[in-house]
PDB file of N, H, CA, C and O in Angstrom:
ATOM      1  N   UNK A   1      23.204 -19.336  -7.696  1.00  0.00           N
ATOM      2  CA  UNK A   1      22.331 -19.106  -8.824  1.00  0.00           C
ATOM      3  C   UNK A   1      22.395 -17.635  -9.220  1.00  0.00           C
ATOM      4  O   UNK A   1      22.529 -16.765  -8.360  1.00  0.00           O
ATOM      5  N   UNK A   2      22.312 -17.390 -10.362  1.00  0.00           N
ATOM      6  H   UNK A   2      22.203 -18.097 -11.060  1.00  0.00           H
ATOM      7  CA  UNK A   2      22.412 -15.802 -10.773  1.00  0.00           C
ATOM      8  C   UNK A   2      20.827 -15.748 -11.585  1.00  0.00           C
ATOM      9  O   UNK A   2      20.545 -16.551 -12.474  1.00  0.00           O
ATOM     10  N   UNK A   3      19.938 -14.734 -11.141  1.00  0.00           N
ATOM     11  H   UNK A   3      20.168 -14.082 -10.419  1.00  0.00           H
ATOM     12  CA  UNK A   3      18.999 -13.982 -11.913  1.00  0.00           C
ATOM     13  C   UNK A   3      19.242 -12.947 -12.294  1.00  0.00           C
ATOM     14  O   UNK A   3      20.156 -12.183 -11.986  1.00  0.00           O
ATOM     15  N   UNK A   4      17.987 -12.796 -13.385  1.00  0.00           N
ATOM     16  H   UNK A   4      17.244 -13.417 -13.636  1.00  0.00           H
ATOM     17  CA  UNK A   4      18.165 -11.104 -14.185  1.00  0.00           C
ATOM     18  C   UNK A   4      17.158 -10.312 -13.327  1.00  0.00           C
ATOM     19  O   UNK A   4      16.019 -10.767 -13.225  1.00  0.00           O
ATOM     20  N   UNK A   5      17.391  -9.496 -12.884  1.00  0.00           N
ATOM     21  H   UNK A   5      18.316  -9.126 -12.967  1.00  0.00           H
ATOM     22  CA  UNK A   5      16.190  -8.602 -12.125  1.00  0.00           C
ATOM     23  C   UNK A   5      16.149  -7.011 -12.872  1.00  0.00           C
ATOM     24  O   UNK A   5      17.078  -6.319 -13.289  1.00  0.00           O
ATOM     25  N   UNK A   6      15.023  -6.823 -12.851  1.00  0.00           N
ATOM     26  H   UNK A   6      14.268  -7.385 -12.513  1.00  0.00           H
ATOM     27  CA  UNK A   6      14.610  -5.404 -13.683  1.00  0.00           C
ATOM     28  C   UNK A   6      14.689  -3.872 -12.586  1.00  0.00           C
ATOM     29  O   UNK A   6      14.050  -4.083 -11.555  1.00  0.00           O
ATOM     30  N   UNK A   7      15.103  -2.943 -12.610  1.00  0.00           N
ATOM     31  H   UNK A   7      15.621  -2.771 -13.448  1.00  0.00           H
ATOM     32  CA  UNK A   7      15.038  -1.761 -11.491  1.00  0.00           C
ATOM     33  C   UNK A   7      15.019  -0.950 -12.420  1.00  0.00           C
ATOM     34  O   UNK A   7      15.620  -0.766 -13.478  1.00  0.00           O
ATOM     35  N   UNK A   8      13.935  -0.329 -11.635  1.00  0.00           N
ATOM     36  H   UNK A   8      13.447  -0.478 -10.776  1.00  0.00           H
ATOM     37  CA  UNK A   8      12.860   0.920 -11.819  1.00  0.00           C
ATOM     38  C   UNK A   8      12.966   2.037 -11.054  1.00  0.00           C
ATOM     39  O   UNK A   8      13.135   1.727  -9.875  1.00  0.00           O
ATOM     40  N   UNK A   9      12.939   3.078 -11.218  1.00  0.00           N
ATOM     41  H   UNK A   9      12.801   3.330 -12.175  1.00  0.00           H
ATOM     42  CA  UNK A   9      12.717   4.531 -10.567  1.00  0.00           C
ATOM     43  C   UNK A   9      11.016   4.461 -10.484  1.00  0.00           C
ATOM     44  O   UNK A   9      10.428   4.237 -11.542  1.00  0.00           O
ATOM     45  N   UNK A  10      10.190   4.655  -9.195  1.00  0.00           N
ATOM     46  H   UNK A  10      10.668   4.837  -8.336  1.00  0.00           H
ATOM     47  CA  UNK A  10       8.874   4.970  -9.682  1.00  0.00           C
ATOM     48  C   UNK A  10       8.512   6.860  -9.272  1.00  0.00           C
ATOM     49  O   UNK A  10       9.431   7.653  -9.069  1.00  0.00           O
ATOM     50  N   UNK A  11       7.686   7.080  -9.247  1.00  0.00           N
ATOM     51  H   UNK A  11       6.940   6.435  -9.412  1.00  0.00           H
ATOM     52  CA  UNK A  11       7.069   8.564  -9.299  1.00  0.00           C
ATOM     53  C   UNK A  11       7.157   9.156  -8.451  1.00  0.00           C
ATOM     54  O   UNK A  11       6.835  10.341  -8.526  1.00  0.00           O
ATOM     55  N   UNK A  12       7.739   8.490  -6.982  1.00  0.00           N
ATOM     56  H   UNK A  12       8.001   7.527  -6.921  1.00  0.00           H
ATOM     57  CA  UNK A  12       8.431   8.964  -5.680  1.00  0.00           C
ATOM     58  C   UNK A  12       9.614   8.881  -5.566  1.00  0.00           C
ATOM     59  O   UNK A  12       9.972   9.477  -4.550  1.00  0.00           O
ATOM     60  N   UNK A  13      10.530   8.378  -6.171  1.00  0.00           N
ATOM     61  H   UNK A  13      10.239   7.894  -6.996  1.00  0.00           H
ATOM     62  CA  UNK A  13      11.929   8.774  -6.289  1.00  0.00           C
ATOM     63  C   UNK A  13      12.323   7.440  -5.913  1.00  0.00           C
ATOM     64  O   UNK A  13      13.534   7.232  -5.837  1.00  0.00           O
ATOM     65  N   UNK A  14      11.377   6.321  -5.619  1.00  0.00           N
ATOM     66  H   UNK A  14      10.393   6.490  -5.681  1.00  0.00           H
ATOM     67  CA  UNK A  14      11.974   4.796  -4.971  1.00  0.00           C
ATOM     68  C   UNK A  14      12.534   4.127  -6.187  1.00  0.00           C
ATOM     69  O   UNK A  14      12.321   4.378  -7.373  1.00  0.00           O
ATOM     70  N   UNK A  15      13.370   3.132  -5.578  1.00  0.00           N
ATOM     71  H   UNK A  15      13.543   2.928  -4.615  1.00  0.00           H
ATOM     72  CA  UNK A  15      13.872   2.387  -6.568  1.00  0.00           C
ATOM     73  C   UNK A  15      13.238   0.889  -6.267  1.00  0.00           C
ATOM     74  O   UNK A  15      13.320   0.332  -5.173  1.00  0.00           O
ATOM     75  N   UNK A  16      12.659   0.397  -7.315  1.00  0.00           N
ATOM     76  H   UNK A  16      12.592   0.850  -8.204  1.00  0.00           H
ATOM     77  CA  UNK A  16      11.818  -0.938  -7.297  1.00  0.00           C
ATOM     78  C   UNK A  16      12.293  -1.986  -8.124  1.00  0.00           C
ATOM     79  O   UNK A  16      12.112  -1.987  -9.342  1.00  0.00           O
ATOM     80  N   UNK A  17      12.951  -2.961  -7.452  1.00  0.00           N
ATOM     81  H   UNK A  17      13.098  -2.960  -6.463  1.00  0.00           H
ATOM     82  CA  UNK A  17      14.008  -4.283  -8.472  1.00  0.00           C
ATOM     83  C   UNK A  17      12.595  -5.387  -8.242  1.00  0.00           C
ATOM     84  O   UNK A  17      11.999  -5.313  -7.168  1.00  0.00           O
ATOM     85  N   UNK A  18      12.180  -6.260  -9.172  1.00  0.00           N
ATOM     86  H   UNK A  18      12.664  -6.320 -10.045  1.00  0.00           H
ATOM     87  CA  UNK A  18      11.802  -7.106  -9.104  1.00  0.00           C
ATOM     88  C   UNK A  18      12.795  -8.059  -9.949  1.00  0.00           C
ATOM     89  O   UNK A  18      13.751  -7.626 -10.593  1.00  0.00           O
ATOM     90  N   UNK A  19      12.393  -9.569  -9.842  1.00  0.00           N
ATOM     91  H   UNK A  19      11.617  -9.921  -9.318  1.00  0.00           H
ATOM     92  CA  UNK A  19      13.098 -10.884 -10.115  1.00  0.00           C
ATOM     93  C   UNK A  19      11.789 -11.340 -11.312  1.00  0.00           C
ATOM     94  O   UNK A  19      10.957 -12.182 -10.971  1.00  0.00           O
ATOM     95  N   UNK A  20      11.750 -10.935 -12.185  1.00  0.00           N
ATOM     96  H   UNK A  20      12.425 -10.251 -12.462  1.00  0.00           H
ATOM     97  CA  UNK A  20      10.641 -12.008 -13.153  1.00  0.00           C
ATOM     98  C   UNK A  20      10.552 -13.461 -12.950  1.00  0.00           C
ATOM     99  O   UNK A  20       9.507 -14.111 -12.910  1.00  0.00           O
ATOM    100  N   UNK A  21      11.743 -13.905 -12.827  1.00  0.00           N
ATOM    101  H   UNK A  21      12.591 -13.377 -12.859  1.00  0.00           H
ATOM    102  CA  UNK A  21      11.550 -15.694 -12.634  1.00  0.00           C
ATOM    103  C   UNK A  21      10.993 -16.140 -11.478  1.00  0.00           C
ATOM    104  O   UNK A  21      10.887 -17.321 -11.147  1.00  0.00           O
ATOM    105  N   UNK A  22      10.646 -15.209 -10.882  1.00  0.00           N
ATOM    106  H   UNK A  22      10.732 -14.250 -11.151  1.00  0.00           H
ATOM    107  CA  UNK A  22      10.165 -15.559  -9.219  1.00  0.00           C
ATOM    108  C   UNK A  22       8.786 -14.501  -9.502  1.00  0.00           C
ATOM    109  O   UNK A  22       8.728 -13.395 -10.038  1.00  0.00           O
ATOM    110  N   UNK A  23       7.715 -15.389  -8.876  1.00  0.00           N
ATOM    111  H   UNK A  23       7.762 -16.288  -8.440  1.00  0.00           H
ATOM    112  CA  UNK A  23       6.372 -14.699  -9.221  1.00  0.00           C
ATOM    113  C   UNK A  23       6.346 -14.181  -7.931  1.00  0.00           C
ATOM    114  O   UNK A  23       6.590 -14.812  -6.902  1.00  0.00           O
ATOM    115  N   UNK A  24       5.893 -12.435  -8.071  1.00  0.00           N
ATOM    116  H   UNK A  24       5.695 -11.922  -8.906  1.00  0.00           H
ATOM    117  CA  UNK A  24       5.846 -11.885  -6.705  1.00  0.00           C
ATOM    118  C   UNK A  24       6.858 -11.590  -6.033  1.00  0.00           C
ATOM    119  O   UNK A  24       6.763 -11.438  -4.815  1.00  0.00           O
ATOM    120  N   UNK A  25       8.187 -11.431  -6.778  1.00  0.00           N
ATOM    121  H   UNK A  25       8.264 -11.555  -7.767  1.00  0.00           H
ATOM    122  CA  UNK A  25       9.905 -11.788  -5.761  1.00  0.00           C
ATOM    123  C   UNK A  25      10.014  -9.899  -6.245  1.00  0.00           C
ATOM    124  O   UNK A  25      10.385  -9.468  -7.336  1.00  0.00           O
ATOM    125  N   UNK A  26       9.606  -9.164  -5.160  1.00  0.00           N
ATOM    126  H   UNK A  26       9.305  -9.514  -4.273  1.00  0.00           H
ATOM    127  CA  UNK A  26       9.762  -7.549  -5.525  1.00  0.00           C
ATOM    128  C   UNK A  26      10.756  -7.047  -4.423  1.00  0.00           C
ATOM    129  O   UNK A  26      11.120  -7.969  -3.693  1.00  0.00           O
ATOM    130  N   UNK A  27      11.239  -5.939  -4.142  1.00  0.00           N
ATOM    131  H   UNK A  27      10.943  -5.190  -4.735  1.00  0.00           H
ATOM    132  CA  UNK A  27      11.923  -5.361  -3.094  1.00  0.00           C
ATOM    133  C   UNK A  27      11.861  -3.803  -4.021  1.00  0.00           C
ATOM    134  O   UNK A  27      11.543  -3.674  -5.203  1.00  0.00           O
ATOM    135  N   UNK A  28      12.281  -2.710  -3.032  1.00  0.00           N
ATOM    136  H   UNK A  28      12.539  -2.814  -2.071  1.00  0.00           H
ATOM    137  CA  UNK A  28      12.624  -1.391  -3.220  1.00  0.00           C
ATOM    138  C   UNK A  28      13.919  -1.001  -2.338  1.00  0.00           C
ATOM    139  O   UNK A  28      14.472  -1.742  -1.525  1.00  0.00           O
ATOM    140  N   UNK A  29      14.312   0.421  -2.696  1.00  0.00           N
ATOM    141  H   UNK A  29      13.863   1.023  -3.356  1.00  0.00           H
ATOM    142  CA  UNK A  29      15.131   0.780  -1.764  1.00  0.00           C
ATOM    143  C   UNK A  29      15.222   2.679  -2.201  1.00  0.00           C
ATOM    144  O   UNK A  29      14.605   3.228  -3.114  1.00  0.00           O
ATOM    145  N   UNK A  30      16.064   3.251  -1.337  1.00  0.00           N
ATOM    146  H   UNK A  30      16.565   2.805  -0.595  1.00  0.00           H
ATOM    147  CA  UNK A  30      15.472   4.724  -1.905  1.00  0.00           C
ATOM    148  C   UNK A  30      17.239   5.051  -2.103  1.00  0.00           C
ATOM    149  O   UNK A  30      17.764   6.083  -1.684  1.00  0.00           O
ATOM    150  N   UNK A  31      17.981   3.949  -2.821  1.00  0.00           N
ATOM    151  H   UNK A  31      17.555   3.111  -3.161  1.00  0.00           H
ATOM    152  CA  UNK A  31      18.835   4.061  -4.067  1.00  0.00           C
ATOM    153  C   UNK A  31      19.488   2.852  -4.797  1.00  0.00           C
ATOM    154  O   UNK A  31      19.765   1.805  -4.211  1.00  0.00           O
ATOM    155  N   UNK A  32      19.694   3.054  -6.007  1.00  0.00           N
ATOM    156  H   UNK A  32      19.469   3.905  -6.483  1.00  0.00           H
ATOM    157  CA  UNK A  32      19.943   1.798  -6.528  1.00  0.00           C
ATOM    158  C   UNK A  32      20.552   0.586  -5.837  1.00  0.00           C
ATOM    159  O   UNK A  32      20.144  -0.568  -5.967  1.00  0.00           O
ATOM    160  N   UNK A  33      21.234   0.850  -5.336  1.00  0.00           N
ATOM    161  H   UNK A  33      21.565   1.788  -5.230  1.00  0.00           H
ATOM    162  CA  UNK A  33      22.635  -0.042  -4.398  1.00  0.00           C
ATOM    163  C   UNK A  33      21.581  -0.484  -3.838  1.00  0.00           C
ATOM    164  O   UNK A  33      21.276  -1.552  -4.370  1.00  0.00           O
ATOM    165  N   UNK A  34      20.416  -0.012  -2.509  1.00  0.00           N
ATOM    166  H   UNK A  34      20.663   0.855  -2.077  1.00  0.00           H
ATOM    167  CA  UNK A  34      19.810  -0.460  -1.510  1.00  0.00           C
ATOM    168  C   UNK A  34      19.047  -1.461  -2.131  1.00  0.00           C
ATOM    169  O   UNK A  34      18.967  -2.663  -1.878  1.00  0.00           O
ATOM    170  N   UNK A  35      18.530  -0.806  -2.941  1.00  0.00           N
ATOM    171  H   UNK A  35      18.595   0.171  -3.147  1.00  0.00           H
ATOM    172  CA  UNK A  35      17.263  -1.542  -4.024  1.00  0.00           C
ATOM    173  C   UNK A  35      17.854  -2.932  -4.450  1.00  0.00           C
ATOM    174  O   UNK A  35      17.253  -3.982  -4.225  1.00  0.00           O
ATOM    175  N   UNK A  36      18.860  -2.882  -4.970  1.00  0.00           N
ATOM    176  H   UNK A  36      19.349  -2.028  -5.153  1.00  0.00           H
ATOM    177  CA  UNK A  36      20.173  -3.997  -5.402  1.00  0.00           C
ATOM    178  C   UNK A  36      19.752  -4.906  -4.071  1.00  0.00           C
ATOM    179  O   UNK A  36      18.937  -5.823  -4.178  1.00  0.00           O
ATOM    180  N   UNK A  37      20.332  -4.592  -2.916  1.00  0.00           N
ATOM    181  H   UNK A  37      20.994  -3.847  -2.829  1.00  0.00           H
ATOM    182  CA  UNK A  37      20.784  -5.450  -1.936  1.00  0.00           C
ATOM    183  C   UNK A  37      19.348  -5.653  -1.304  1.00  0.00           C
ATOM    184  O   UNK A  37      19.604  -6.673  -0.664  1.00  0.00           O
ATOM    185  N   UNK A  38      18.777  -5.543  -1.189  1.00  0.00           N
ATOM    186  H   UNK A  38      18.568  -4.715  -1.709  1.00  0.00           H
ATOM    187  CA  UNK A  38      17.150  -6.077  -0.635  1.00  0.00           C
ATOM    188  C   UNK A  38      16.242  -6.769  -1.601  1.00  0.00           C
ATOM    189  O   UNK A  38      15.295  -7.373  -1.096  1.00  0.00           O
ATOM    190  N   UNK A  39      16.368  -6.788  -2.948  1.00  0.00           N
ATOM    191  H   UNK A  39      17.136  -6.297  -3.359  1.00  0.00           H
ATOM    192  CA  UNK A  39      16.198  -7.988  -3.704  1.00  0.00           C
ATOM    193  C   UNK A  39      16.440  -9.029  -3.724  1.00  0.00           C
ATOM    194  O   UNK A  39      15.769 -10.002  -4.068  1.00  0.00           O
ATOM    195  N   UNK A  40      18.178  -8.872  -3.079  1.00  0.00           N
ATOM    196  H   UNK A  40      18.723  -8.081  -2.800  1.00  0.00           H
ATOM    197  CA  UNK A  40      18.989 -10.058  -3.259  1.00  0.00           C
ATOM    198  C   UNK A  40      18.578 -10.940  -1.975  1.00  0.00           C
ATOM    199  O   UNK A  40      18.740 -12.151  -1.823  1.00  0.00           O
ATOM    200  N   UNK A  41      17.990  -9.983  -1.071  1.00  0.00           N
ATOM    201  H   UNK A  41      17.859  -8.999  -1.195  1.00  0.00           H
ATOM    202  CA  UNK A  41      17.119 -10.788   0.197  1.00  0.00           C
ATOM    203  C   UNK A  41      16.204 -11.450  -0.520  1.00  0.00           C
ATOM    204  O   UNK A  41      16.156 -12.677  -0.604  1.00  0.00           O
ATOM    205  N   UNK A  42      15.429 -10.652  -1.074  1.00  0.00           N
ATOM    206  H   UNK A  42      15.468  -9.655  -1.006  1.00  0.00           H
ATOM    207  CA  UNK A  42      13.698 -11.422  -1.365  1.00  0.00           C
ATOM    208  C   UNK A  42      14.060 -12.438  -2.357  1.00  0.00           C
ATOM    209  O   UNK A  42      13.113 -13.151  -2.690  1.00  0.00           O
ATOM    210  N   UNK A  43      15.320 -12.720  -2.981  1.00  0.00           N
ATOM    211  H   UNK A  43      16.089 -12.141  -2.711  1.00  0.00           H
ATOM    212  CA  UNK A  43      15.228 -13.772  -3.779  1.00  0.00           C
ATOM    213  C   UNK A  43      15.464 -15.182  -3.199  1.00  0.00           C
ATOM    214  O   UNK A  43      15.020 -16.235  -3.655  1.00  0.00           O
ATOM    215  N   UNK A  44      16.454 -14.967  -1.819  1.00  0.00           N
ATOM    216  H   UNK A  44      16.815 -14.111  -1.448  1.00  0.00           H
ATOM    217  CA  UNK A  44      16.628 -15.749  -0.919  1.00  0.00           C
ATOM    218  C   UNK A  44      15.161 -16.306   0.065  1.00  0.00           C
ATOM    219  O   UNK A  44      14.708 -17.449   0.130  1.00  0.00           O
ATOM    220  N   UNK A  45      14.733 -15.223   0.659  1.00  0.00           N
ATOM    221  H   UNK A  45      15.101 -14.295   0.606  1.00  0.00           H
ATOM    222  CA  UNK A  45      13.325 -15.937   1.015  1.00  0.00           C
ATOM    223  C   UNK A  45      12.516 -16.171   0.109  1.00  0.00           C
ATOM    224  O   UNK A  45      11.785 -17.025   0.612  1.00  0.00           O
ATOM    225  N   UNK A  46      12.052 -15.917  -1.206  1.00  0.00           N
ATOM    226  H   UNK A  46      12.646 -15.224  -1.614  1.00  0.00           H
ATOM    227  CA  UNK A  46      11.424 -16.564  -1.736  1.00  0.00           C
ATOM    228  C   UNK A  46      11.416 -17.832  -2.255  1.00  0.00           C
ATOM    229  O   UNK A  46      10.596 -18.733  -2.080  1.00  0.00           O
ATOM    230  N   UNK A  47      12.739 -17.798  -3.126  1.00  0.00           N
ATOM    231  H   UNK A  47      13.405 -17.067  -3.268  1.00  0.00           H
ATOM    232  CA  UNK A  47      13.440 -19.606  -2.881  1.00  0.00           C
ATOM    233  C   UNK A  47      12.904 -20.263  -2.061  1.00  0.00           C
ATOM    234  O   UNK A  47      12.007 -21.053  -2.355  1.00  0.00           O
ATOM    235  N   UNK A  48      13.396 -20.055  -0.685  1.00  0.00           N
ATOM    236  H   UNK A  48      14.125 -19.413  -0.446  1.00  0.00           H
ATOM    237  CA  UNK A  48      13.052 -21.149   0.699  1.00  0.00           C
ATOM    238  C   UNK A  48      11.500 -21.051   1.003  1.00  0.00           C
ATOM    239  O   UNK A  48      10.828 -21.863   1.637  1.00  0.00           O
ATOM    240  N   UNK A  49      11.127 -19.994   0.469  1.00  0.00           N
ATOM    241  H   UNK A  49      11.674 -19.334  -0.046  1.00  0.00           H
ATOM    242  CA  UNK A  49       9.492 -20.543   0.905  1.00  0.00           C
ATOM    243  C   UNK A  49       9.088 -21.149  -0.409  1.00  0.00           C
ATOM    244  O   UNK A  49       8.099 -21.848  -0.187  1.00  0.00           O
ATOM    245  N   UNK A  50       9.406 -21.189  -1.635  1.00  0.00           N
ATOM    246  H   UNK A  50      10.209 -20.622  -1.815  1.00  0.00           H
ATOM    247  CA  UNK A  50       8.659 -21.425  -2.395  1.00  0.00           C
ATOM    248  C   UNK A  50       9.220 -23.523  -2.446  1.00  0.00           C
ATOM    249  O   UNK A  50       8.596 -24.388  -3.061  1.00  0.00           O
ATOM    250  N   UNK A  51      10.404 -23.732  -1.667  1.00  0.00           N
ATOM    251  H   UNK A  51      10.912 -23.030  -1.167  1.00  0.00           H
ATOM    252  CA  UNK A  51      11.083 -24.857  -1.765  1.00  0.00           C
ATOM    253  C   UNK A  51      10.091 -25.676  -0.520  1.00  0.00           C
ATOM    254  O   UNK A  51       9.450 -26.713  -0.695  1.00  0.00           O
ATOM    255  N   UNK A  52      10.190 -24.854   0.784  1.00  0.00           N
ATOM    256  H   UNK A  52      10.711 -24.012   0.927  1.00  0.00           H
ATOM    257  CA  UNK A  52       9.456 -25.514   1.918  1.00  0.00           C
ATOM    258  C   UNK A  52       7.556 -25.751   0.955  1.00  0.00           C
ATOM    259  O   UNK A  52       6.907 -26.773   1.178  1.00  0.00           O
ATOM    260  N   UNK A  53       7.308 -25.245   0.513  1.00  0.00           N
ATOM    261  H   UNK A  53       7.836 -24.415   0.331  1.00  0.00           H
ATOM    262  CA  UNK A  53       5.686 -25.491  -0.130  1.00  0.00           C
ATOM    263  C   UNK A  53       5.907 -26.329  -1.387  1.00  0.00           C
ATOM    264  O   UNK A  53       4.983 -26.610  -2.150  1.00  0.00           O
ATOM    265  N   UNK A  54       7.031 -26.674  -1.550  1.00  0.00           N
ATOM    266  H   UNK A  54       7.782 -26.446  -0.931  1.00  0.00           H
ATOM    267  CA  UNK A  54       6.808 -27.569  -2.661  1.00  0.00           C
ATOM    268  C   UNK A  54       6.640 -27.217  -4.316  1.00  0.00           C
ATOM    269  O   UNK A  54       6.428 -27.919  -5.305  1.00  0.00           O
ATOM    270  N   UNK A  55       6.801 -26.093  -4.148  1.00  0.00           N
ATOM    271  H   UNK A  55       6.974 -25.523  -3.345  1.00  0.00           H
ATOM    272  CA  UNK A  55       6.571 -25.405  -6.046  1.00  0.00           C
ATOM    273  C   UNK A  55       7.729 -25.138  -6.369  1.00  0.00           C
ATOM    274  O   UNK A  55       8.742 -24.955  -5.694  1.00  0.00           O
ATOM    275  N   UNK A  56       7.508 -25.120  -7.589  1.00  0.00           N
ATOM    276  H   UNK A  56       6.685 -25.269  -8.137  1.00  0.00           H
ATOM    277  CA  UNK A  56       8.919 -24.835  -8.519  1.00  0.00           C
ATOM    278  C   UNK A  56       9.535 -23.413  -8.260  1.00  0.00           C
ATOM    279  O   UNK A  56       8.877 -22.386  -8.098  1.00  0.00           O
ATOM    280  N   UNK A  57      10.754 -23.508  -8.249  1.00  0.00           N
ATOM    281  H   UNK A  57      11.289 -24.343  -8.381  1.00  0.00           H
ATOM    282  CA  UNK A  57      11.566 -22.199  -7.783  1.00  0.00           C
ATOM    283  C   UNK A  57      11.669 -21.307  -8.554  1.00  0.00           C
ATOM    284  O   UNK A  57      12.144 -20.218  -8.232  1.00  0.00           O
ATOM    285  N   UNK A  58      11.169 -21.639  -9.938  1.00  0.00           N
ATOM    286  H   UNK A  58      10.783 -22.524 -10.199  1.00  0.00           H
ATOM    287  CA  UNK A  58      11.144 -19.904 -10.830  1.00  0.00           C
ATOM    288  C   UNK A  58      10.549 -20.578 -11.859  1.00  0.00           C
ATOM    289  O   UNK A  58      10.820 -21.759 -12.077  1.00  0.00           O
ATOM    290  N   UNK A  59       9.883 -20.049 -12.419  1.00  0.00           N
ATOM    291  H   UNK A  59       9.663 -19.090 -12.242  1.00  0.00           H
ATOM    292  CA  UNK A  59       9.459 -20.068 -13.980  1.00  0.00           C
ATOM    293  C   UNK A  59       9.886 -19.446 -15.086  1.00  0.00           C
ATOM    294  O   UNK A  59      10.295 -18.311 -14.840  1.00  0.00           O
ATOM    295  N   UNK A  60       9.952 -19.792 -16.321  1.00  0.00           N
ATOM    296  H   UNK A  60       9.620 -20.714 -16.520  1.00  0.00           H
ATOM    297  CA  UNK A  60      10.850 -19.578 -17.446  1.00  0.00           C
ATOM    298  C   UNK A  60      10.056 -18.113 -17.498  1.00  0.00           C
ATOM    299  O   UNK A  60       9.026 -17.600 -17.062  1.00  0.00           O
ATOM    300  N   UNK A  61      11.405 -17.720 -18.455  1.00  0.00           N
ATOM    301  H   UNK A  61      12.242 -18.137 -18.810  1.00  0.00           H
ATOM    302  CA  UNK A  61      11.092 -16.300 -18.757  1.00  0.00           C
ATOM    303  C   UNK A  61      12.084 -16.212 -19.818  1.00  0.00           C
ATOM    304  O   UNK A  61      12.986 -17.048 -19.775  1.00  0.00           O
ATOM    305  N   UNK A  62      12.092 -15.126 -21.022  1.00  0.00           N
ATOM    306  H   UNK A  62      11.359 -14.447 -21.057  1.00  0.00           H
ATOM    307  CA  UNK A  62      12.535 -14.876 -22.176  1.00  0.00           C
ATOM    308  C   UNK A  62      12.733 -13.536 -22.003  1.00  0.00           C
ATOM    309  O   UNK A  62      11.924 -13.155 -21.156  1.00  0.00           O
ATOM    310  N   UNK A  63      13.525 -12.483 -22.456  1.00  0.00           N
ATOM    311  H   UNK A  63      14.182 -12.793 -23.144  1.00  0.00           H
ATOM    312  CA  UNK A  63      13.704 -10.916 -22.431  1.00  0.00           C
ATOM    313  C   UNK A  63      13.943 -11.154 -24.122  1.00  0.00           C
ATOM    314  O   UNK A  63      14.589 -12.095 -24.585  1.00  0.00           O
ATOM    315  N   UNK A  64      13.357 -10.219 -24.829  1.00  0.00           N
ATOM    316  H   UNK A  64      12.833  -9.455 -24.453  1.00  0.00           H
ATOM    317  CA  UNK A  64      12.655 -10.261 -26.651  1.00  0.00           C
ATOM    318  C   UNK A  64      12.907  -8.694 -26.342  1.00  0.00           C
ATOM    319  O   UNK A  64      12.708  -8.161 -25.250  1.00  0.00           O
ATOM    320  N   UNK A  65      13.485  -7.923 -27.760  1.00  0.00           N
ATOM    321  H   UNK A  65      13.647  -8.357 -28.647  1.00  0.00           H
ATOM    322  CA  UNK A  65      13.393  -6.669 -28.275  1.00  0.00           C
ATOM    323  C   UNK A  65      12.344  -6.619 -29.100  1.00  0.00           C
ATOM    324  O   UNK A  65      12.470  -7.523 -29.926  1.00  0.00           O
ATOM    325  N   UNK A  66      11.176  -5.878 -29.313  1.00  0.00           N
ATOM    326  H   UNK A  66      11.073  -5.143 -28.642  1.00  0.00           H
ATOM    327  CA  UNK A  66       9.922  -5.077 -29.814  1.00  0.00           C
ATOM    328  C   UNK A  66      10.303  -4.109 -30.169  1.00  0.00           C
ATOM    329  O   UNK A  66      10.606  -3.322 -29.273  1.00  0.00           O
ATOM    330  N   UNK A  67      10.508  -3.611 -31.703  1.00  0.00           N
ATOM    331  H   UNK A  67      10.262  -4.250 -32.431  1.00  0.00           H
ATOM    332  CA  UNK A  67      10.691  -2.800 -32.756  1.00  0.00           C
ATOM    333  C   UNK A  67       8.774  -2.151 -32.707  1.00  0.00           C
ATOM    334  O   UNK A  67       7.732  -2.770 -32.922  1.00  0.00           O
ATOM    335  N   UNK A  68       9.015  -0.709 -32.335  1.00  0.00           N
ATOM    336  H   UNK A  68       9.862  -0.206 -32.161  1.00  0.00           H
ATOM    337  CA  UNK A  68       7.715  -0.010 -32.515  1.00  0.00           C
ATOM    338  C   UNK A  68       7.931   1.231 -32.898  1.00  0.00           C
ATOM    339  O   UNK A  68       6.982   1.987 -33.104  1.00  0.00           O
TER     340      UNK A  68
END
């Protein structure tokens, strides 16, 4: 399966990837690459826990450009 995941720099220099289609599916790392590859964990355990409990494995999501 391929997701879109979003990565962020926050105000400490971490790098923070979350998965939108996965509610709660976050990871960091303190550089992009790390940040990259420890997402790609949390998308894996989140899957399997969200499969062992019985809920749907991601919810829809849309990415839209906003002209402001």
């Amino acid at each position: 399966m391929k997701f879109t995941v979003t990565i962020d720099r926050d105000e400490s220099g971490t790098w923070v990837a979350g998965c939108p289609a996965i509610p709660g599916c976050v990871s960091q790392g303190d550089s992009k690459a790390a940040s990259l590859k420890n997402i790609r964990e949390a998308i894996e355990l989140c899957l399997e826990v969200r499969a062992e409990r019985g809920m749907p494995l991601t919810i829809e999501t849309k990415q839209v450009e906003v002209a402001v």
